[in-house]
N, C-alpha and C positions, 0 to 999 in steps of 0.2 A: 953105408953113408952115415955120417957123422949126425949129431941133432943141428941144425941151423939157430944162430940165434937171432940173424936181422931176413925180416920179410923180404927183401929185395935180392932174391938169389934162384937159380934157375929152374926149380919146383916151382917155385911160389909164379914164375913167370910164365913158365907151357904150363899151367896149369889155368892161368887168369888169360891168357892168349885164349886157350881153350872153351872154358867159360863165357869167355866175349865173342868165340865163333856159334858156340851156342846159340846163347840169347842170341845176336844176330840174325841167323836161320831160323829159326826156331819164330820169330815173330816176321820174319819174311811174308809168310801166310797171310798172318792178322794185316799186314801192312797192303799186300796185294789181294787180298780176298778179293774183295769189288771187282778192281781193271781186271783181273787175270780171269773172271769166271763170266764179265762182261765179254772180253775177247773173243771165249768158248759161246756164249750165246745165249746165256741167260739174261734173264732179269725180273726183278719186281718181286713175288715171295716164293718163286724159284731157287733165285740167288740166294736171298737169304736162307733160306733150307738148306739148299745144298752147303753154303759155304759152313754153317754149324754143324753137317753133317763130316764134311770133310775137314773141319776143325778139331771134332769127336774123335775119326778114323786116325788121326796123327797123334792124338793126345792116348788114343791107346795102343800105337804102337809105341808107345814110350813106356808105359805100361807094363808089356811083354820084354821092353828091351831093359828096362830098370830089374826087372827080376834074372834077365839073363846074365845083363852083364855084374851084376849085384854075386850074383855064384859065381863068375869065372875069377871076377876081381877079389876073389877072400878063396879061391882056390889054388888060383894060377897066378896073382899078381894084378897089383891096380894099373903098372904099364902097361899090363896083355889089353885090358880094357880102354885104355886110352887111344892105344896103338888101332885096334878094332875097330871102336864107335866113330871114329877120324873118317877111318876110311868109308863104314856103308855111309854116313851120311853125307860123304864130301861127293860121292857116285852118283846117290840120290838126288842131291840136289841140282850138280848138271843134268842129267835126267830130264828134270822137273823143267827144266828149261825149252825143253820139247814134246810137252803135253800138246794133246789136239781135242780131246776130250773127258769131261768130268771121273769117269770109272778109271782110266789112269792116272789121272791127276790124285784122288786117294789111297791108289795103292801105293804109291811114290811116297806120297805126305806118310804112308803108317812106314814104310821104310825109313826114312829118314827121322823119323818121331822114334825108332825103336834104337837106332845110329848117335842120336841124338843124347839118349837114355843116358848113357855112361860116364858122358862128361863129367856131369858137375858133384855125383856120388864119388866118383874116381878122384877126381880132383882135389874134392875138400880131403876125405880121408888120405890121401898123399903128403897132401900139406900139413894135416895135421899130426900124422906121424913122423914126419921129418923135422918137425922144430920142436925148441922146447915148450916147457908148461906155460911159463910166463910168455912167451911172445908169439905161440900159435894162433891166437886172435887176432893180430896184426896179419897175418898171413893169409888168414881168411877173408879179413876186410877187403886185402886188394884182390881176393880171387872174385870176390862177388862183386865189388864194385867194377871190376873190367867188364862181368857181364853184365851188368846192368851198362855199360855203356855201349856192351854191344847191340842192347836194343834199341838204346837210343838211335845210335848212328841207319841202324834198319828204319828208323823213324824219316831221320832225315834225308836219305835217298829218295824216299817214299814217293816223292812228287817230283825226283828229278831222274831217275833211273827207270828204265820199261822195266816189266815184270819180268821177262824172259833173261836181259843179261843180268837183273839183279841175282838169280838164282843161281845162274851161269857162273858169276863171278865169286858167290858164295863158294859156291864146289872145289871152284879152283884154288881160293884162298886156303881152303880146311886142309886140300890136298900138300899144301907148301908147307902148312904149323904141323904135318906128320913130318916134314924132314925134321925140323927143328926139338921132336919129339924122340929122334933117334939117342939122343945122349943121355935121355931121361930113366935113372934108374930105382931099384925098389928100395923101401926105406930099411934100416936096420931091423927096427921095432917087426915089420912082417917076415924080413929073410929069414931070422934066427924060431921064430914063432914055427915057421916050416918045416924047422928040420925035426922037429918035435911031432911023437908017433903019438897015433890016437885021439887024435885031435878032430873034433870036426868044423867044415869050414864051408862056409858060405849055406848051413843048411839050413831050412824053413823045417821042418820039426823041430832042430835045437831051439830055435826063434820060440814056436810054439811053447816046449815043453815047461817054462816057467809061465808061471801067471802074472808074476810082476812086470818080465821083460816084455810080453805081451801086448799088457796095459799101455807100458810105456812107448813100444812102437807106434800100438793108435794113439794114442796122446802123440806123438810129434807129427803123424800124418793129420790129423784133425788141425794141430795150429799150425801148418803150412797153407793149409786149402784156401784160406780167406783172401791171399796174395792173388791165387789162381782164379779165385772168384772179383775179385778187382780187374784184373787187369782183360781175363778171360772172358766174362760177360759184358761188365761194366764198361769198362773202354772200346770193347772190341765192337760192340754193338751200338755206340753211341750215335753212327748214325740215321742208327732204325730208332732210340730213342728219339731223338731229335724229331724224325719226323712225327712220331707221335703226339708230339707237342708242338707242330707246325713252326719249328724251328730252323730257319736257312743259312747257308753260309758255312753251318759245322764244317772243319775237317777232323777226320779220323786220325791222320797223320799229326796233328797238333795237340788231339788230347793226348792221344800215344806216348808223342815225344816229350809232352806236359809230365806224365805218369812218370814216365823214366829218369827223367830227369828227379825226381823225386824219391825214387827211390837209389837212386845214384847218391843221394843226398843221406838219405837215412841210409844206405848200408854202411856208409865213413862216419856218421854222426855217432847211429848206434853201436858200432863197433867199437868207436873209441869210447865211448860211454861204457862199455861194458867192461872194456880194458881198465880201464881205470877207476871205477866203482866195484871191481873185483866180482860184476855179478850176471849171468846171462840172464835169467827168469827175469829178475827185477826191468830192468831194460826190454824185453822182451813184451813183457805186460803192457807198458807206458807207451812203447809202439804201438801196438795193437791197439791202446781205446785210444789213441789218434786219429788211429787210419779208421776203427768204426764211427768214430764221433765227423769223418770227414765225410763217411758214406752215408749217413743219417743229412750230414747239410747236401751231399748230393741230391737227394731224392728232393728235397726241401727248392731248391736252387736251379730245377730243370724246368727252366722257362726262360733261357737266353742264351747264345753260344758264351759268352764268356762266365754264366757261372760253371757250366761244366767245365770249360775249361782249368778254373782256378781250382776248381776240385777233383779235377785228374791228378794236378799237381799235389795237392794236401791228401789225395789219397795212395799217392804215388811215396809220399814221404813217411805215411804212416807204418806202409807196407815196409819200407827198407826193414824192418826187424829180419829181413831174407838173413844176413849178414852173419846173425846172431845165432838163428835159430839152425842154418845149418852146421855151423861150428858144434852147438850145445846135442844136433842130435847126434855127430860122429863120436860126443866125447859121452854121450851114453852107452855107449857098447865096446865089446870085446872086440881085441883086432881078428880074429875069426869071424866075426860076424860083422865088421863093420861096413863094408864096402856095400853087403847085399841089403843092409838098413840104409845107409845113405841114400844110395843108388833109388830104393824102393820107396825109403818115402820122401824123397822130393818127384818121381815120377808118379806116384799116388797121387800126390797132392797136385800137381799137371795134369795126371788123367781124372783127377774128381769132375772136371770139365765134360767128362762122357754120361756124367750122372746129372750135372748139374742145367747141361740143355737140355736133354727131355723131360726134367724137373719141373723148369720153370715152361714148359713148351706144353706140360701136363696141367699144370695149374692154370693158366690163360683159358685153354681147353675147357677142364672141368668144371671151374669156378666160373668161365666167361668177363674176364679179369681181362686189364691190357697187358703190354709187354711190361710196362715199367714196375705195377703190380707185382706181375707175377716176378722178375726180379728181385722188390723188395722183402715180399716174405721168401724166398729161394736165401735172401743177404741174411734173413733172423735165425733162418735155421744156421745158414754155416758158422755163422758169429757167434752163435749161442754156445753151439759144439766145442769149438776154438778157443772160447775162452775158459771154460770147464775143462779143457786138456790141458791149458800152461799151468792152470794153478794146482794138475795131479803133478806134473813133471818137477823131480829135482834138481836143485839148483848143480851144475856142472864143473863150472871156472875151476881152473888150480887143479882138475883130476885129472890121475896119473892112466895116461891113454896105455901103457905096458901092461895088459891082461887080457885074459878071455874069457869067453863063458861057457860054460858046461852044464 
C-alpha cells in the first residue's frame, strides 16, 4: 500500500470508526456505573467501592491486553490486532448486557478493557505508517477526534438509553465496524520490514535493552496519565464530590459530556497547531499547563454545579493534547517496536487509574483527609511527573517513521 497523502481515505477511516467504538464502550461504565450497579443492589459507599473497584478490574484488563496485542501487532501485523480486539470486546460487551451480579460484571469489564486495548495503539500506528511525513498528523487528528466523539455520544445516551441495551447495542455495533475492517490491509512501511531476518519484534527486552529508549517509553506514559487522571477520577467521581460539598442537581452525564466535548476541541485545535507550527512538544506543553491551570480553578470552583461544570469543559480542552501526543509517541519508535509502545503506553496510562484509586483511597485513610483532598494531592503528584517527562521527550514532527531499533 502506497503512502496516502490526504487524511480522508480508508485507514484513516476503520481506524477513527474504531477509536470512536472505543471511547464509546470504554466510557459506557463511567456513564452507567450508578443505574447499572443500583439495578444489581447496591448503594451508598458500597456503590462507590465497588464501582472504583470494577472501574480498576477494566482499566487493567487493558493493561494485559495493551501488552498482548502491542506483541502480536509488531509480530503478526497491526490488522491481526484490529481484527481481534473488535471481536473479544464487541462479545464482551453483549455479554455485559446480561450481568445479574457484581463478580461478573468485573470479569466482563477486564475482558472487554483487555479487547479494548488494541484499538487505539493499532490504529494510530496504521495510520501513521500509511501516510506521508507532512500529512500523518492530519490523520491522526481525525482518528482521535472521532474518539473523543465517541465518548461524547456515550455521554449523551446517558440519560436516554437503559444500561443493558446501551451495552447491547455497543457489541453489536463493534461486531458490523469488523465487516467494514475486512478490506483493511497492512502498510508497506511493516510488510517489507518483515521479510527482513533477525529482526526482533514486538519484544520488551529489546524496549529494555537501551536506556535512552527506556527513559523515553516512561516519559510518554507519565505525560499520558494526567488525561486518565481528569477524566478517570475528576469527572468520574463528580458526583461523590458534589456531595461532599452538599452540592444537588449535578449530573455526571453533563460534566462527562462537558469534558468531551472539550477535548473534541483540543484534539482538532491541537493538532492543527501542531501541524502547522511544525512542532508536537511545543503544543503539547501549552495543552498541558491549560488543562492543569483548569484543574487548579477546579478544586478552587467546587461549590456549585455550574462551576464544575464550566471546568469539566476547560479541563476537557486542556486534555485534547490526546491528539498530539499519541501521534509524537508512535513517531518515537522503530516500526518493530512500535505498535507494542503504542498499544502499551496509552493502556499504561488508562490503567494508571488502578494505582491512582487506592492512591487517593490511601491517602483520605492515612491522612484522614476528604475525597476532594486526597484527590488534590493524588492531581500534584501526577502533574508533577507529567510535566518532567514532556520537557525529557524530543521533539518528533517531520521524522522519518522508516526504521527500527536494535
Amino acid at each position: 500500500m502506497s503512502l496516502q497523502k490526504s487524511p480522508f481515505n480508508l485507514v484513516v477511516f476503520a481506524a477513527g470508526l474504531g477509536f470512536f467504538i472505543d471511547a464509546f464502550d470504554l466510557f459506557l461504565f463511567n456513564i452507567y456505573r450508578i443505574p447499572s450497579l443500583k439495578d444489581l443492589g447496591l448503594s451508598g459507599k458500597d456503590l462507590t467501592r465497588t464501582g472504583e473497584n470494577i472501574l480498576a478490574i477494566q482499566m487493567a484488563g487493558m493493561i494485559v491486553g495493551g501488552i498482548i496485542t502491542g506483541i502480536i501487532g509488531d509480530r503478526k501485523g497491526r490488522v491481526y490486532v484490529l481484527y481481534g480486539s473488535i471481536l473479544l470486546y464487541s462479545i464482551s460487551n453483549i455479554a455485559n448486557a446480561f450481568v445479574e451480579d457484581t463478580t461478573s460484571y468485573a470479569v466482563i469489564r477486564f475482558l472487554a478493557g483487555a479487547g479494548l486495548a488494541g484499538e487505539l495503539g493499532a490504529g494510530i500506528t496504521l495510520v501513521s505508517e500509511s501516510m506521508t511525513i507532512e500529512r500523518r498528523g492530519y490523520g491522526t487528528i481525525m482518528v482521535a477526534t472521532l474518539g473523543a466523539m465517541g465518548a461524547v455520544t456515550a455521554g449523551l445516551i446517558g440519560n436516554i438509553v437503559p444500561w443493558r441495551i446501551a451495552f447491547f447495542a455497543a457489541g453489536c455495533i463493534g461486531l458490523l465496524l469488523l465487516l467494514l475492517r475486512m478490506s483493511t490491509i497492512e502498510p508497506e512501511m511493516f510488510s517489507k520490514r518483515t521479510s527482513a531476518d533477525g529482526i526482533m519484534r514486538g519484544s520488551f527486552p529489546l524496549l529494555f535493552s537501551n536506556r535512552k529508549r527506556s527513559l523515553t517509553y516512561l516519559a510518554c506514559i507519565l505525560t499520558g496519565i494526567p488525561i486518565w487522571y481528569s477524566v478517570g477520577l475528576l469527572i468520574t467521581l463528580s458526583p461523590e464530590i458534589a456531595a461532599v460539598k452538599n452540592i444537588e442537581g449535578l449530573q455526571l452525564a453533563t460534566c462527562f459530556i462537558l469534558f468531551q466535548i472539550g477535548i473534541t476541541v483540543g484534539d482538532l485545535s491541537s493538532g492543527i497547531l501542531s501541524q502547522l507550527l511544525r512542532t508536537r512538544k511545543k503544543v503539547m506543553i501549552a495543552y498541558m499547563l491549560f488543562a492543569l491551570a483548569s484543574t487548579l480553578f477546579h478544586f478552587i470552583l467546587i461549590s456549585n454545579s455550574s462551576g464544575i461544570y464550566l471546568t469539566s469543559l476547560l479541563m476537557g480542552t486542556g486534555c485534547g493534547y490526546l491528539s498530539v501526543f499519541v501521534t509524537a509517541t508512535a513517531e518515537h519508535f522503530g516500526t518493530n517496536l512500535r505498535v507494542l509502545i503504542t498499544a502499551t503506553v496509552t493502556n499504561f496510562m488508562r490503567g494508571a487509574v488502578t494505582l491512582l484509586v487506592p492512591l487517593h483511597l490511601w491517602l483520605e485513610s492515612y491522612f484522614r483527609i476528604d475525597l476532594i483532598q486526597s484527590l488534590a494531592i493524588t492531581g500534584g503528584i501526577v502533574w508533577s511527573l507529567a510535566l518532567i517527562a514532556v520537557f525529557y521527550l524530543p521533539e518528533t514532527y517531520g521524522k522519518n517513521l522508516d526504521f527500527i531499533e536494535e
